[in-house]
N, CA, C and O atoms as a GROMACS GRO file, in nm:
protein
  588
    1UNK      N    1  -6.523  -2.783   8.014
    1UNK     CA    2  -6.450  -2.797   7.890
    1UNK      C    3  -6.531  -2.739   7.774
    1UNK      O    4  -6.477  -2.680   7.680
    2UNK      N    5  -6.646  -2.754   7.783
    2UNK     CA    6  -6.737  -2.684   7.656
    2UNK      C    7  -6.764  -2.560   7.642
    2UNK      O    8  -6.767  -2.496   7.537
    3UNK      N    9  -6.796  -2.507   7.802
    3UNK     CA   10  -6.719  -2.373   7.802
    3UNK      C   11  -6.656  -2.270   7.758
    3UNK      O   12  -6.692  -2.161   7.714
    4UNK      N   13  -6.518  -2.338   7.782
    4UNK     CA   14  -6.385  -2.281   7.747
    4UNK      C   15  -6.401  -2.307   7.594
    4UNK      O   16  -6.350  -2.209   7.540
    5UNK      N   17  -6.442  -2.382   7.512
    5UNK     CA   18  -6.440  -2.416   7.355
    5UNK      C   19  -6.603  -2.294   7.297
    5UNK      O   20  -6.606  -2.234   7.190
    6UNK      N   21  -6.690  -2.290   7.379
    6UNK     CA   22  -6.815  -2.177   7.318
    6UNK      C   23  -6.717  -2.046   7.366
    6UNK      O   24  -6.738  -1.957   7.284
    7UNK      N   25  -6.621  -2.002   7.465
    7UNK     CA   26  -6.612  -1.894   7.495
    7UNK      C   27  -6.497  -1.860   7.366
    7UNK      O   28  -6.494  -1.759   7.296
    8UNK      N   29  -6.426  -1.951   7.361
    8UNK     CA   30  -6.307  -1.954   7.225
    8UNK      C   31  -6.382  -1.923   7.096
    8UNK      O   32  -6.361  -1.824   7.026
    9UNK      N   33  -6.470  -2.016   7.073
    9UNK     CA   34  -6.527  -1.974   6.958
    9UNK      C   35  -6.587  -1.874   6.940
    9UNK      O   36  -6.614  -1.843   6.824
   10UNK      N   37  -6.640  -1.770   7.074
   10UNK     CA   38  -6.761  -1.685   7.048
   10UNK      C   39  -6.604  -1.576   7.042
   10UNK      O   40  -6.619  -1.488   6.956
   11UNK      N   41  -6.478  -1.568   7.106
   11UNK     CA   42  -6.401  -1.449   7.087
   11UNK      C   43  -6.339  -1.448   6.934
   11UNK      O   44  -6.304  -1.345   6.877
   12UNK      N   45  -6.330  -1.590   6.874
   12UNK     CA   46  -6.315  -1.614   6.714
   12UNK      C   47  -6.406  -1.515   6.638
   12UNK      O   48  -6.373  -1.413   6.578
   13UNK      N   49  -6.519  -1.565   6.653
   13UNK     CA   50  -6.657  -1.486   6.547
   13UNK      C   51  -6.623  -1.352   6.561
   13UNK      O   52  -6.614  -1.278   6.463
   14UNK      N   53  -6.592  -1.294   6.728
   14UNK     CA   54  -6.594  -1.147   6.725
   14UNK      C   55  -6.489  -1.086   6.659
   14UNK      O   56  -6.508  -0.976   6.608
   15UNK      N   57  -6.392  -1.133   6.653
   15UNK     CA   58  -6.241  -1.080   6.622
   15UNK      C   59  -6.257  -1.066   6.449
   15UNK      O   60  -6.212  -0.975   6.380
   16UNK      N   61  -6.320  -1.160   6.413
   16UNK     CA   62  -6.369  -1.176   6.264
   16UNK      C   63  -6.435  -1.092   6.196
   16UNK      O   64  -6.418  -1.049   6.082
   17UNK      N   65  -6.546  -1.062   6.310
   17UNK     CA   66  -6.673  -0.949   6.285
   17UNK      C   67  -6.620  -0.781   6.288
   17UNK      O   68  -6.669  -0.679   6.240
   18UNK      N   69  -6.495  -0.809   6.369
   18UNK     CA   70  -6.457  -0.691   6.411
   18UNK      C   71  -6.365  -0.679   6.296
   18UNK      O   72  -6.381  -0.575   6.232
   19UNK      N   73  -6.266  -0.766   6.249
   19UNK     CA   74  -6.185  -0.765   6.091
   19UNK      C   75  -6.270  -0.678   5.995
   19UNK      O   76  -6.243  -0.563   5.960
   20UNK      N   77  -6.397  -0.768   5.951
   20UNK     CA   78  -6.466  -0.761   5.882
   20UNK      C   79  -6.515  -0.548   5.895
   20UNK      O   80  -6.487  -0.458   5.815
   21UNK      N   81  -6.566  -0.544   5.982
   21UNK     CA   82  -6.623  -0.450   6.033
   21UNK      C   83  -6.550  -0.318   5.959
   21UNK      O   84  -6.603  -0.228   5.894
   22UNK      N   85  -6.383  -0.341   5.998
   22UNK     CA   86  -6.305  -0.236   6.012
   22UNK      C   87  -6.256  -0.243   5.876
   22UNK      O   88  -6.186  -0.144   5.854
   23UNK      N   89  -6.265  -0.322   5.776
   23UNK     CA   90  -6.225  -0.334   5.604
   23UNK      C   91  -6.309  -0.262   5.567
   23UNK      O   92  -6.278  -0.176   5.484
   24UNK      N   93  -6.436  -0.272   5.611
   24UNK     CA   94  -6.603  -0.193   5.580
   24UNK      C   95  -6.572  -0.121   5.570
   24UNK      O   96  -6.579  -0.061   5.462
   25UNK      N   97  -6.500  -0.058   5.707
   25UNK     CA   98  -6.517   0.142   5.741
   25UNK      C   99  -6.421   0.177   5.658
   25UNK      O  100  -6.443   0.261   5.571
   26UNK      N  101  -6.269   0.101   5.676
   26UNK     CA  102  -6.154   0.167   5.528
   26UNK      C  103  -6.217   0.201   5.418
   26UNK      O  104  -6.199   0.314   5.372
   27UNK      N  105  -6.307   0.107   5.350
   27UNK     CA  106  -6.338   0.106   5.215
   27UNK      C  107  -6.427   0.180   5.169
   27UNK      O  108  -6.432   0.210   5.050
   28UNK      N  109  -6.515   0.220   5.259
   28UNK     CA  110  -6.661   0.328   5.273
   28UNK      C  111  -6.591   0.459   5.287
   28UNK      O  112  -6.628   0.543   5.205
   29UNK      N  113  -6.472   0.507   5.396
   29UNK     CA  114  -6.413   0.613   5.405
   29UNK      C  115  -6.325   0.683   5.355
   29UNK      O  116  -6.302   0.803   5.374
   30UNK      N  117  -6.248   0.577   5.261
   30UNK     CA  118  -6.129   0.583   5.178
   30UNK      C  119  -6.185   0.646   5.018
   30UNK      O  120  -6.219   0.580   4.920
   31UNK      N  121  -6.181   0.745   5.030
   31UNK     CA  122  -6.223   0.804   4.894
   31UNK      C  123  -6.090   0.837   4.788
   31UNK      O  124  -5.987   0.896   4.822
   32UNK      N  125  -6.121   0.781   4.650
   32UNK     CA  126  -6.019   0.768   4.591
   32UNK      C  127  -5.968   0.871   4.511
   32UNK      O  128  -6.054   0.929   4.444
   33UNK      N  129  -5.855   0.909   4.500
   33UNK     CA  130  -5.800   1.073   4.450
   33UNK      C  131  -5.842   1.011   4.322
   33UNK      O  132  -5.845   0.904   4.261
   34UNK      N  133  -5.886   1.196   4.309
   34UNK     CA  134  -5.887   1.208   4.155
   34UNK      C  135  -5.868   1.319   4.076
   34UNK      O  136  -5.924   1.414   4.023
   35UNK      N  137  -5.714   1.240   4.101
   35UNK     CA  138  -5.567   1.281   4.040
   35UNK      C  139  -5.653   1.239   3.898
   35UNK      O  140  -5.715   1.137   3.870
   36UNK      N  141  -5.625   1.372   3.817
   36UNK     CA  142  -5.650   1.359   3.691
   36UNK      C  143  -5.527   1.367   3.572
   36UNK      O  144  -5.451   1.460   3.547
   37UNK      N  145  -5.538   1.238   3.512
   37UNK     CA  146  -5.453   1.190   3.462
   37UNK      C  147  -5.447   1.230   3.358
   37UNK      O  148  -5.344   1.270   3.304
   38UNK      N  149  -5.565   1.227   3.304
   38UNK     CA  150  -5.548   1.352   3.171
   38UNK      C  151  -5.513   1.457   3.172
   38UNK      O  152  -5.495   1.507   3.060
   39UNK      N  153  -5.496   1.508   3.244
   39UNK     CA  154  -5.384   1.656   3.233
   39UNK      C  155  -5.244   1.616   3.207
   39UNK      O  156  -5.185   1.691   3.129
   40UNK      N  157  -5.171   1.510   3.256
   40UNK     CA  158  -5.052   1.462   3.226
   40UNK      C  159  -5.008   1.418   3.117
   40UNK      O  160  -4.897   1.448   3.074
   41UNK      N  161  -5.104   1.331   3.048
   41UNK     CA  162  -5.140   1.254   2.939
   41UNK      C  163  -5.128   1.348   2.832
   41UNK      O  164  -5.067   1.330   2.727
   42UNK      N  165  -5.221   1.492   2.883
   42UNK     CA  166  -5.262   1.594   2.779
   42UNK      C  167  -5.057   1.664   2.769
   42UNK      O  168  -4.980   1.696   2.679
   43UNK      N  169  -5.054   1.660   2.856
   43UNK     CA  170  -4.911   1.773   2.858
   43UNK      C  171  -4.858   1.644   2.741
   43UNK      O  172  -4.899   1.640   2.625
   44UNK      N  173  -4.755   1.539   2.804
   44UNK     CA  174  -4.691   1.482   2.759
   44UNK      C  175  -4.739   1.419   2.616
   44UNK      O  176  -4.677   1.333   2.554
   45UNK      N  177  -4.842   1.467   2.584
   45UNK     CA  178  -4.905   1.427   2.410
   45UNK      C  179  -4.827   1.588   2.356
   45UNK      O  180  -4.739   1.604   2.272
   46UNK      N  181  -4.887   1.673   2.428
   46UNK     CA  182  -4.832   1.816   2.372
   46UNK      C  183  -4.694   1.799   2.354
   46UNK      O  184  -4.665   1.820   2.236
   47UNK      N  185  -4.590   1.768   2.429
   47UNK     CA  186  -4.437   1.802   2.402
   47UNK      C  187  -4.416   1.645   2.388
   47UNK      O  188  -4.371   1.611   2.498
   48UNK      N  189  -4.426   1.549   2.320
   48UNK     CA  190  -4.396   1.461   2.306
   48UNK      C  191  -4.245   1.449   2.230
   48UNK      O  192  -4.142   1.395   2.270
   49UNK      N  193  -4.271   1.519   2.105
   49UNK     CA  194  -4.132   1.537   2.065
   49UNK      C  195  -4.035   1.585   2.143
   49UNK      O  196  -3.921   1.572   2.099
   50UNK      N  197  -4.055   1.660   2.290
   50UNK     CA  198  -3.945   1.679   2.345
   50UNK      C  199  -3.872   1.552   2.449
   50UNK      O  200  -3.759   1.537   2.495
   51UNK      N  201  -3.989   1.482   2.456
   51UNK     CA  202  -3.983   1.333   2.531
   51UNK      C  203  -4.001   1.405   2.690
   51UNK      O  204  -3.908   1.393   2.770
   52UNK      N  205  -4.116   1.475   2.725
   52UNK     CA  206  -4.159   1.502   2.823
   52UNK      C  207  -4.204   1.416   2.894
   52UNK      O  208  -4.278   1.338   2.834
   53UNK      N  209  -4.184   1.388   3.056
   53UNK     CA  210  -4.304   1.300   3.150
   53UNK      C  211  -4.266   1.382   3.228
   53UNK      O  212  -4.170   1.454   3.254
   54UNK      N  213  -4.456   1.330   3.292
   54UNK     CA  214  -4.485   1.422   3.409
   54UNK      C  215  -4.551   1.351   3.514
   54UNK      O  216  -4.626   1.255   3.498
   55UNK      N  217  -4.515   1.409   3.633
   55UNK     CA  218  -4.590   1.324   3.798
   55UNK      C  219  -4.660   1.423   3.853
   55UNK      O  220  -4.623   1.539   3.873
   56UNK      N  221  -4.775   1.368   3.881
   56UNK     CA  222  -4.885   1.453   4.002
   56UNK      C  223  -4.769   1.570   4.109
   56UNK      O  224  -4.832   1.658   4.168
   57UNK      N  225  -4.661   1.570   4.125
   57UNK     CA  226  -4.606   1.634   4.144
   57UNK      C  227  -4.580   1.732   4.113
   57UNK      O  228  -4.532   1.813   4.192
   58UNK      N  229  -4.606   1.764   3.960
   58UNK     CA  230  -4.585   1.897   3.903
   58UNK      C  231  -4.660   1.985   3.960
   58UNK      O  232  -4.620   2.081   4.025
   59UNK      N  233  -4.774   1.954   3.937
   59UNK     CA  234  -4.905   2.041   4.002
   59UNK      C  235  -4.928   2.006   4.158
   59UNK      O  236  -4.976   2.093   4.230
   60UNK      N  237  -4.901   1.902   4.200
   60UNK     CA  238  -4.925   1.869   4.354
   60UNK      C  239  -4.805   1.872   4.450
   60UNK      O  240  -4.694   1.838   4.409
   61UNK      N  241  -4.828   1.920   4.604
   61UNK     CA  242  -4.711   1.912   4.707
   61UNK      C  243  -4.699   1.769   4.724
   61UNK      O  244  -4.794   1.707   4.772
   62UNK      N  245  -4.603   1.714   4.694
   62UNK     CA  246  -4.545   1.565   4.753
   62UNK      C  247  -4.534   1.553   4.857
   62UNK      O  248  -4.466   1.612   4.941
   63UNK      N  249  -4.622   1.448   4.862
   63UNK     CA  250  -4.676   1.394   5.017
   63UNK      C  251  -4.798   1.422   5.091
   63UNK      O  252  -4.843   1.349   5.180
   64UNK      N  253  -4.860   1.551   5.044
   64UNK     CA  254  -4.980   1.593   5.085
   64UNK      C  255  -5.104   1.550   4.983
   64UNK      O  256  -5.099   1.481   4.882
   65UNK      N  257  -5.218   1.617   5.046
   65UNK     CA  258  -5.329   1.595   4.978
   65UNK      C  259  -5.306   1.682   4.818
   65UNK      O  260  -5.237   1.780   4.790
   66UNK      N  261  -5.393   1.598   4.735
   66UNK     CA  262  -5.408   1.654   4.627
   66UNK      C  263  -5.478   1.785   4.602
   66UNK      O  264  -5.485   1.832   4.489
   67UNK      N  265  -5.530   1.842   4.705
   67UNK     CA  266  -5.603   1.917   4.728
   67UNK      C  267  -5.468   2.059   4.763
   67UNK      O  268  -5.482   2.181   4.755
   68UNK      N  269  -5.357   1.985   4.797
   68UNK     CA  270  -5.263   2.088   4.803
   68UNK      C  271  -5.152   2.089   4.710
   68UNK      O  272  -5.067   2.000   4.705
   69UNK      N  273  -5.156   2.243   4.600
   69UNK     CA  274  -5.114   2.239   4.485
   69UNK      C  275  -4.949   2.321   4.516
   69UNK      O  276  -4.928   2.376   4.624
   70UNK      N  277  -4.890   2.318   4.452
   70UNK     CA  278  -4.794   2.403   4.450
   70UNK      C  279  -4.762   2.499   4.333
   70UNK      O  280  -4.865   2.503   4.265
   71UNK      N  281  -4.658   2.586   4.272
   71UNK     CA  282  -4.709   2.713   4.220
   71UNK      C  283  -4.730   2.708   4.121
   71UNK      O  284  -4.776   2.815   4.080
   72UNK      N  285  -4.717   2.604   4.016
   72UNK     CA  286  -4.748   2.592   3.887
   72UNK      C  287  -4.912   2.534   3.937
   72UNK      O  288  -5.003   2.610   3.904
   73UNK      N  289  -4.952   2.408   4.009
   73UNK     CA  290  -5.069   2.405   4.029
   73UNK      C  291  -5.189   2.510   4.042
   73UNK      O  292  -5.292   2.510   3.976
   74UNK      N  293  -5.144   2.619   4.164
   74UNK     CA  294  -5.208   2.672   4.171
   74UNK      C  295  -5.258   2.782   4.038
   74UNK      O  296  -5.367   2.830   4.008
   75UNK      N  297  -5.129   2.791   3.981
   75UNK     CA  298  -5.144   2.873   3.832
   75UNK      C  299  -5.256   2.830   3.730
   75UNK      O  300  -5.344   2.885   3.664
   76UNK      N  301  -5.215   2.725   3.748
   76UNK     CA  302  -5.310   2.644   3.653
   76UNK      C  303  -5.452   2.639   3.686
   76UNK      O  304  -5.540   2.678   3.609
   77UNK      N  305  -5.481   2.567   3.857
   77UNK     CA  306  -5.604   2.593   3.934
   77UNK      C  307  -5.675   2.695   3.899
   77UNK      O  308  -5.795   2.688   3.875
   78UNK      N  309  -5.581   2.838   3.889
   78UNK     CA  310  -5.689   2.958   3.884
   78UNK      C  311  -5.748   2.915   3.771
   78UNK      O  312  -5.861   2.870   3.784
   79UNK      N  313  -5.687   2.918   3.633
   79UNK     CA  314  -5.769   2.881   3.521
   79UNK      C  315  -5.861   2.836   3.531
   79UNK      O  316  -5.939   2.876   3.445
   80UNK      N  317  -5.911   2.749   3.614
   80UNK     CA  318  -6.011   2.652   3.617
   80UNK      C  319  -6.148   2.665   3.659
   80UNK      O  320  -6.240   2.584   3.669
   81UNK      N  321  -6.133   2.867   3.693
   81UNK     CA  322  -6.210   2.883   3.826
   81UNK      C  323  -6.375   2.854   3.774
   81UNK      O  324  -6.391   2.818   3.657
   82UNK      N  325  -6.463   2.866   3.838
   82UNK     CA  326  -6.584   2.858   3.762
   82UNK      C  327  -6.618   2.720   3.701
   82UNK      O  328  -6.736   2.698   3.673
   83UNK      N  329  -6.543   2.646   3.681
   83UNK     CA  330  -6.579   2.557   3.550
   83UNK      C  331  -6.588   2.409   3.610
   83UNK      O  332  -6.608   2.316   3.532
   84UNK      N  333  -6.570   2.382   3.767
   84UNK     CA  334  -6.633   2.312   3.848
   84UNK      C  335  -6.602   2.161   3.770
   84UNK      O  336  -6.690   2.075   3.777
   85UNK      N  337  -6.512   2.141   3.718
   85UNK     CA  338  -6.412   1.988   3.672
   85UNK      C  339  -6.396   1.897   3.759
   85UNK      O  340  -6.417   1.780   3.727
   86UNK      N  341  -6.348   1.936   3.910
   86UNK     CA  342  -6.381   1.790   3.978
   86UNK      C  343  -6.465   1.737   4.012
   86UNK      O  344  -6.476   1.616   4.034
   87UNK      N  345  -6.573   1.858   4.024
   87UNK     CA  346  -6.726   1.805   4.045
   87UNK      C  347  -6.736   1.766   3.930
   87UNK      O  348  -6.633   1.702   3.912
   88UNK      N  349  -6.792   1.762   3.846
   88UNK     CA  350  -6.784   1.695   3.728
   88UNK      C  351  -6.769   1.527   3.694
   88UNK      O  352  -6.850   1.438   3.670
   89UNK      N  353  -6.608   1.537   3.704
   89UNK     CA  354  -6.552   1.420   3.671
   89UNK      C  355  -6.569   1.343   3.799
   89UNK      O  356  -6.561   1.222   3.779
   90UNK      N  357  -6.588   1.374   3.912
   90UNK     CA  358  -6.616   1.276   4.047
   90UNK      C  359  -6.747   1.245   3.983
   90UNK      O  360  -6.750   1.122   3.979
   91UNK      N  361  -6.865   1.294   3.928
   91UNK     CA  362  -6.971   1.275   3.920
   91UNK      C  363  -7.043   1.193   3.811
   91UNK      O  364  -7.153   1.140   3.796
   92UNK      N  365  -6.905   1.212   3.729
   92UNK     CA  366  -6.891   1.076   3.621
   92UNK      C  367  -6.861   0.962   3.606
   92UNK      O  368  -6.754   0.927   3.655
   93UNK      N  369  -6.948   0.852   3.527
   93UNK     CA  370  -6.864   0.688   3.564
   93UNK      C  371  -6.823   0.639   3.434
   93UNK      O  372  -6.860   0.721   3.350
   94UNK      N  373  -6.768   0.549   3.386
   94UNK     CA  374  -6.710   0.486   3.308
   94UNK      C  375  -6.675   0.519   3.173
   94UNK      O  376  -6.555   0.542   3.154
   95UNK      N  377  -6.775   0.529   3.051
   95UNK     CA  378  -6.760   0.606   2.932
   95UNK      C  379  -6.820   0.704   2.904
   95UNK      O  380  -6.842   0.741   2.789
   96UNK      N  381  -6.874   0.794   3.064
   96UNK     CA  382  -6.918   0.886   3.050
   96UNK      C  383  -6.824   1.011   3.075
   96UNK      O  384  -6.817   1.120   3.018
   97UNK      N  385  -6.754   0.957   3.179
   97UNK     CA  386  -6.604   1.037   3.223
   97UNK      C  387  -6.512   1.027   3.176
   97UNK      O  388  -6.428   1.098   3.230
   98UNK      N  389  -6.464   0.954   3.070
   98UNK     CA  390  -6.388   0.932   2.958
   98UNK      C  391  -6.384   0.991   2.872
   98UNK      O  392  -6.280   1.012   2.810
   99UNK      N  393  -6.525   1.048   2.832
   99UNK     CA  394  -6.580   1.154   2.731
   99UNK      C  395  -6.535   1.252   2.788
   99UNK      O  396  -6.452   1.312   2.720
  100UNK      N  397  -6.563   1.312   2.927
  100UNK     CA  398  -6.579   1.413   2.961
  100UNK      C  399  -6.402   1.451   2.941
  100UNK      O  400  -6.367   1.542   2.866
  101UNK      N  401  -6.305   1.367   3.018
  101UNK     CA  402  -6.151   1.382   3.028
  101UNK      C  403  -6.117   1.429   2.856
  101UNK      O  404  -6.034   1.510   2.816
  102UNK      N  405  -6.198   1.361   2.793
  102UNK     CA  406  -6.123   1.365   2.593
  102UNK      C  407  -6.216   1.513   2.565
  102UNK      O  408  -6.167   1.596   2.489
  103UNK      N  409  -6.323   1.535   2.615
  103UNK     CA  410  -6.380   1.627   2.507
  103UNK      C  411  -6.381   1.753   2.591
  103UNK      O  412  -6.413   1.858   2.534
  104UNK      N  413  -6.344   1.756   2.739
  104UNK     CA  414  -6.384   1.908   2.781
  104UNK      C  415  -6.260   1.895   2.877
  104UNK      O  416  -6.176   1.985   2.871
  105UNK      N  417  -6.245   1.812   2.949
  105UNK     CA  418  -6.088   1.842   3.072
  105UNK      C  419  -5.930   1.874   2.963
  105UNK      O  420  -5.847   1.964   2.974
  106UNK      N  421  -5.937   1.784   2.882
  106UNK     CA  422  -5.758   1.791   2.785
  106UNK      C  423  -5.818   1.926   2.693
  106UNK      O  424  -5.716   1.989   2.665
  107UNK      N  425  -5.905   1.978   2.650
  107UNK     CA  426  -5.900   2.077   2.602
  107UNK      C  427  -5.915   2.193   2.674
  107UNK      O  428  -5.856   2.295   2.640
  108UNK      N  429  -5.986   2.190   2.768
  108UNK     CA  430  -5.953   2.283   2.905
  108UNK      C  431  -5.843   2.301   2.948
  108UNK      O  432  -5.800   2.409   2.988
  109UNK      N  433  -5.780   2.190   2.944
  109UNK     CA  434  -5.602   2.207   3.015
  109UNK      C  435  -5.521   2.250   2.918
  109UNK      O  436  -5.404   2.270   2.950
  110UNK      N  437  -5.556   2.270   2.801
  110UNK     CA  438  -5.467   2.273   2.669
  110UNK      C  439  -5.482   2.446   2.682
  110UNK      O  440  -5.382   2.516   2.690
  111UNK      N  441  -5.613   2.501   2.682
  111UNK     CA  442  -5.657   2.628   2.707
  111UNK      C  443  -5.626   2.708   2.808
  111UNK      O  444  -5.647   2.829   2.822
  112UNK      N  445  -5.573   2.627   2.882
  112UNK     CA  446  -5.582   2.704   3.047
  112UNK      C  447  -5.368   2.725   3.039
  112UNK      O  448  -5.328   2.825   3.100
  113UNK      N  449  -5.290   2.666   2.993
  113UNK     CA  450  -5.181   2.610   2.913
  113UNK      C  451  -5.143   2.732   2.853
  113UNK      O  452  -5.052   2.802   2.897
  114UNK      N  453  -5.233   2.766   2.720
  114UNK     CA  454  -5.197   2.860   2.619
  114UNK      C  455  -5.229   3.039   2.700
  114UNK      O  456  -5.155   3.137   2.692
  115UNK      N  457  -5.365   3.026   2.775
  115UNK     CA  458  -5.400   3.164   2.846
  115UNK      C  459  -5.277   3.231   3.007
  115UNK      O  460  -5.272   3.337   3.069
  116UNK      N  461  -5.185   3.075   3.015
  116UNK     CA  462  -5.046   3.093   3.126
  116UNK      C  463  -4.978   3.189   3.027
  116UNK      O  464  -4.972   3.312   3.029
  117UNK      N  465  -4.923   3.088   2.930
  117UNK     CA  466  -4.835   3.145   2.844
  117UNK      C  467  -4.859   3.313   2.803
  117UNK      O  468  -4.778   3.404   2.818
  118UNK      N  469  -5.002   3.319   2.744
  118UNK     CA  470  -5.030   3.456   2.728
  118UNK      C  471  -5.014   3.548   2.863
  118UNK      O  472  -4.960   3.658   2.864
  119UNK      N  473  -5.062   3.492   2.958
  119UNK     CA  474  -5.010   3.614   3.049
  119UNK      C  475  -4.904   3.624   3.101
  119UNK      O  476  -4.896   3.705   3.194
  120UNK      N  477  -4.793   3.555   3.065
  120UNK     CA  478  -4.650   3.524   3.124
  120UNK      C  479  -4.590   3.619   2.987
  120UNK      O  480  -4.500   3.695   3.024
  121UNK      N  481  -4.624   3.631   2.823
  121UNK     CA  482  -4.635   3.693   2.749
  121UNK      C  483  -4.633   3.856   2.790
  121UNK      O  484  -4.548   3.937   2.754
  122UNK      N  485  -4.761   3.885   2.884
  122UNK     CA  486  -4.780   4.012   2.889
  122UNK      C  487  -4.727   4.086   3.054
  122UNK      O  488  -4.743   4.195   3.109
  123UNK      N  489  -4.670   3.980   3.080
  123UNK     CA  490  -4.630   4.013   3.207
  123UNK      C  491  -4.701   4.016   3.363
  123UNK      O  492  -4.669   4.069   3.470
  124UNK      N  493  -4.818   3.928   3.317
  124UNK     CA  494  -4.917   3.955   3.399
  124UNK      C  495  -4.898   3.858   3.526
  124UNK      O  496  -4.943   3.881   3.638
  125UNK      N  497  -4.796   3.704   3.475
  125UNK     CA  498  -4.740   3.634   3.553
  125UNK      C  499  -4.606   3.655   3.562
  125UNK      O  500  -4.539   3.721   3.483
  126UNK      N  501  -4.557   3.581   3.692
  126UNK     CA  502  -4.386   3.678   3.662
  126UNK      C  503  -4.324   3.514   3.646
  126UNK      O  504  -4.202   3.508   3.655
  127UNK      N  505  -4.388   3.395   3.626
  127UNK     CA  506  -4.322   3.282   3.552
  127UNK      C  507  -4.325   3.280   3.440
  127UNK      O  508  -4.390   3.341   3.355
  128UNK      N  509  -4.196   3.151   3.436
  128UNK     CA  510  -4.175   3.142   3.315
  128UNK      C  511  -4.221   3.020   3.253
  128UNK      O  512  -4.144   3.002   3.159
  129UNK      N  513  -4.309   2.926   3.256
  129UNK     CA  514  -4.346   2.808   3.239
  129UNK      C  515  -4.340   2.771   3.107
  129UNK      O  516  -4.324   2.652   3.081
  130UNK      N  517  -4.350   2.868   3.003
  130UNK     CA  518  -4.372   2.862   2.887
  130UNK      C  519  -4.241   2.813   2.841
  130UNK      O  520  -4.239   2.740   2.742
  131UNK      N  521  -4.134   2.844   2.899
  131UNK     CA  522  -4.013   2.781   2.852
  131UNK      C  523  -3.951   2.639   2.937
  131UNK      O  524  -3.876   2.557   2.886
  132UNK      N  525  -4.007   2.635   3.084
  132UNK     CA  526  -3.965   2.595   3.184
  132UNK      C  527  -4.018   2.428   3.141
  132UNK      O  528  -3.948   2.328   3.124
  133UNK      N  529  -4.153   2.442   3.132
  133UNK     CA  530  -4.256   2.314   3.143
  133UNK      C  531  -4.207   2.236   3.013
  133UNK      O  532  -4.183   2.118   3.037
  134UNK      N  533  -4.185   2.276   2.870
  134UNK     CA  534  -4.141   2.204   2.757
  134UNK      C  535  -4.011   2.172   2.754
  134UNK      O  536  -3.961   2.088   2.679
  135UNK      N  537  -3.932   2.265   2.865
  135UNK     CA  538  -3.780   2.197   2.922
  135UNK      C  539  -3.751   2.100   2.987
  135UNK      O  540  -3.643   2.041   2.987
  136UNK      N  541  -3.877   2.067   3.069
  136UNK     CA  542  -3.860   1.923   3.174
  136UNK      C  543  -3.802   1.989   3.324
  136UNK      O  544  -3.757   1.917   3.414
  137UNK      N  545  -3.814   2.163   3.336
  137UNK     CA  546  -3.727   2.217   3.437
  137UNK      C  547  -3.846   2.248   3.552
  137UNK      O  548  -3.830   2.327   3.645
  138UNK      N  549  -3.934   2.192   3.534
  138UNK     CA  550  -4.011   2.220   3.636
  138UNK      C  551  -4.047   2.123   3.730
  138UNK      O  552  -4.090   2.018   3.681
  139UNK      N  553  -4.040   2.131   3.862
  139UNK     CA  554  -4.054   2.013   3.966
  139UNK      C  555  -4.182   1.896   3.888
  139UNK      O  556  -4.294   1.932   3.851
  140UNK      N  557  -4.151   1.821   3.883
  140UNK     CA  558  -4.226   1.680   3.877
  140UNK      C  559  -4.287   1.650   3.734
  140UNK      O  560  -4.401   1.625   3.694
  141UNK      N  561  -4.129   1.668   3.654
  141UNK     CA  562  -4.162   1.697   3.478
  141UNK      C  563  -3.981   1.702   3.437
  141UNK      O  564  -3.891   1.782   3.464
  142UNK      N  565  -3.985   1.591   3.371
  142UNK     CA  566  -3.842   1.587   3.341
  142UNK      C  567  -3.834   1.513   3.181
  142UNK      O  568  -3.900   1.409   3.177
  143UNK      N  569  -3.781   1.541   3.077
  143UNK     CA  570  -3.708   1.480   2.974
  143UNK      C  571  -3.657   1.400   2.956
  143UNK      O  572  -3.537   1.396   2.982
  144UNK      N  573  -3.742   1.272   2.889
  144UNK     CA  574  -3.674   1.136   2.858
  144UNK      C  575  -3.572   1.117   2.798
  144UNK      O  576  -3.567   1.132   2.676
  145UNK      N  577  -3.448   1.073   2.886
  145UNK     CA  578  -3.317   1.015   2.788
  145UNK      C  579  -3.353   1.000   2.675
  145UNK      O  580  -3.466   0.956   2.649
  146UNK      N  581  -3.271   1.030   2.587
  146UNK     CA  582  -3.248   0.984   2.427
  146UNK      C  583  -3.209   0.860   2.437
  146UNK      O  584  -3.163   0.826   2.546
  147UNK      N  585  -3.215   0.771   2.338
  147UNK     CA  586  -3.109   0.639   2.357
  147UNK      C  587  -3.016   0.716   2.207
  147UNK      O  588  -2.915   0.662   2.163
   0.00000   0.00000   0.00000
């Protein structure tokens, strides 16, 4: 009988250890996107008067990794080249990356924004974002009802 109650208890502890174990590995392996929110934030401050919102969708394939952009993303991506922003902001913590999002990412995106437009201007892109994105006509960016 005591047995059967140490062998119960010793498959308890393991099942526990093994719970325990496997929350560990999620939480150690699970690295958290960083979906940068200030680019959204930054757009929808820019066209506010048009009552713009925007979803990681604009720039990202829905459903995939963030790492996979679609064609306004990638448009935008090129802008970025060189200037090594996710390293960056992964490498930043609290009111240090806060700074970084206010004083160098929203003005980067604001820049990277105006240099689309210019080459969509000169023909150098064959989109039209410049009209598309402040319309709400672009996948994962739409215009807030009026009331």
């Amino acid at each position: 009988m005591l047995n059967i109650k140490l062998t119960t208890l010793k498959n308890t502890f393991q099942g526990i250890a093994i719970a325990l174990l496997a929350g560990l590995m999620v939480s150690v392996i699970t690295v958290p996107a960083n979906g940068h929110g200030i680019f959204k934030k930054t757009l929808e401050k820019k066209y506010k008067t048009q009552g713009l919102k925007v979803t990681c969708n604009m720039c990202h394939v829905k459903g995939e990794k963030k790492t996979s952009r679609n064609e306004v993303g990638q448009v935008f991506f090129a802008q970025f080249e060189g200037q090594d922003l996710s390293a960056k902001w992964d490498a930043a913590e609290g009111a240090d990356r806060k700074k970084l999002e206010v004083d160098v990412m929203a003005p980067a995106f604001l820049a990277a924004l105006d240099e689309i437009y210019e080459q969509e201007k000169k023909g150098e892109l064959k989109s039209s974002f410049n009209s598309q994105i402040p319309a709400g006509e672009v996948a994962g960016s739409k215009l807030k009802k009026k009331k």
